[in-house]
C-alpha positions as CSV (number, residue, x, y, z in Angstrom):
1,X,145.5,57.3,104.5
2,X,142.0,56.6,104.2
3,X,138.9,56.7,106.4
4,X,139.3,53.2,108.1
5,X,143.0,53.8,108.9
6,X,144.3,54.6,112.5
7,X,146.5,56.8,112.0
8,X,149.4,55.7,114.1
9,X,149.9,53.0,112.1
10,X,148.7,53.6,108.3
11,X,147.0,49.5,109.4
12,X,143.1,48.3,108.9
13,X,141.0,49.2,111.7
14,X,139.7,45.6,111.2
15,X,143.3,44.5,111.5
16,X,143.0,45.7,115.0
17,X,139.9,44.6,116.1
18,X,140.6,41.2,114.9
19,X,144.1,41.4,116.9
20,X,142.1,42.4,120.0
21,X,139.2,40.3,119.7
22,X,141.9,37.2,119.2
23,X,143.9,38.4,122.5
24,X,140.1,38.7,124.4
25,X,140.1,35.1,123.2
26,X,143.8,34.2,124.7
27,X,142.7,35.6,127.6
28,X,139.4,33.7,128.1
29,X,141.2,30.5,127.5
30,X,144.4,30.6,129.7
31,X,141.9,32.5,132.4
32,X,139.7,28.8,132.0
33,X,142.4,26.5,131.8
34,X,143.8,28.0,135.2
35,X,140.0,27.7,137.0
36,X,140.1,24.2,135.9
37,X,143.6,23.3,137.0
38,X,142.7,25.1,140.5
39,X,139.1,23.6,140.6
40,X,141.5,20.2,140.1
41,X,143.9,20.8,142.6
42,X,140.8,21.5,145.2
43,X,138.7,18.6,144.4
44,X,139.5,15.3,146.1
45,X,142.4,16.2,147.6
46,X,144.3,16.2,144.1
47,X,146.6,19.6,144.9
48,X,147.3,18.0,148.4
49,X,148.8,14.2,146.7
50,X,150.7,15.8,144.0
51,X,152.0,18.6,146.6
52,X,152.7,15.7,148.6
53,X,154.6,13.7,145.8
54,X,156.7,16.3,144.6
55,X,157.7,16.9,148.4
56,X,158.7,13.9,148.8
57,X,160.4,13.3,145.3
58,X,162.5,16.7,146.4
59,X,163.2,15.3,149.9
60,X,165.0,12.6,148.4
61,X,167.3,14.5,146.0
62,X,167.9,16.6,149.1
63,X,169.1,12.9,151.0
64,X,171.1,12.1,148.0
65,X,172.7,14.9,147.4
66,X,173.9,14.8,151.0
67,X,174.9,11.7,151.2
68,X,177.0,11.4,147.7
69,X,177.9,15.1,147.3
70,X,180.8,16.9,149.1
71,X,181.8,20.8,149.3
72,X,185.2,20.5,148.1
73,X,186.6,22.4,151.2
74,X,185.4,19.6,153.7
């Protein structure tokens, strides 16, 4: 084992600083992308129509289903 080796692993220190400065970067990222889809959702009223839509689009699978679908003991 040499000098630049962690010892739990025999591996590159750089191999490990490169693996956590690549997660740091992960992180940044998917921590942005969710500001941005929140910001989205806030602005306009965009959350509130696609909260809306999707209420709606389930509301009717619920009506269908009740209408076309039996329990088999009624």
């Amino acid at each position: 084992m040499s000098g630049n080796e962690l010892p739990m692993s025999g591996e590159p220190a750089k191999h490990w600083m490169f693996r956590n400065f690549v997660s740091i970067v992960q992180l940044v990222i998917v921590i942005l992308l969710v500001g941005l889809a929140v910001w989205w959702a806030l602005s306009d009223g965009n959350g509130e129509r696609v909260w809306e839509s999707f209420y709606h689009f389930s509301q009717g699978i619920v009506r269908w289903s009740h209408d076309h679908l039996r329990y088999p003991w009624e």
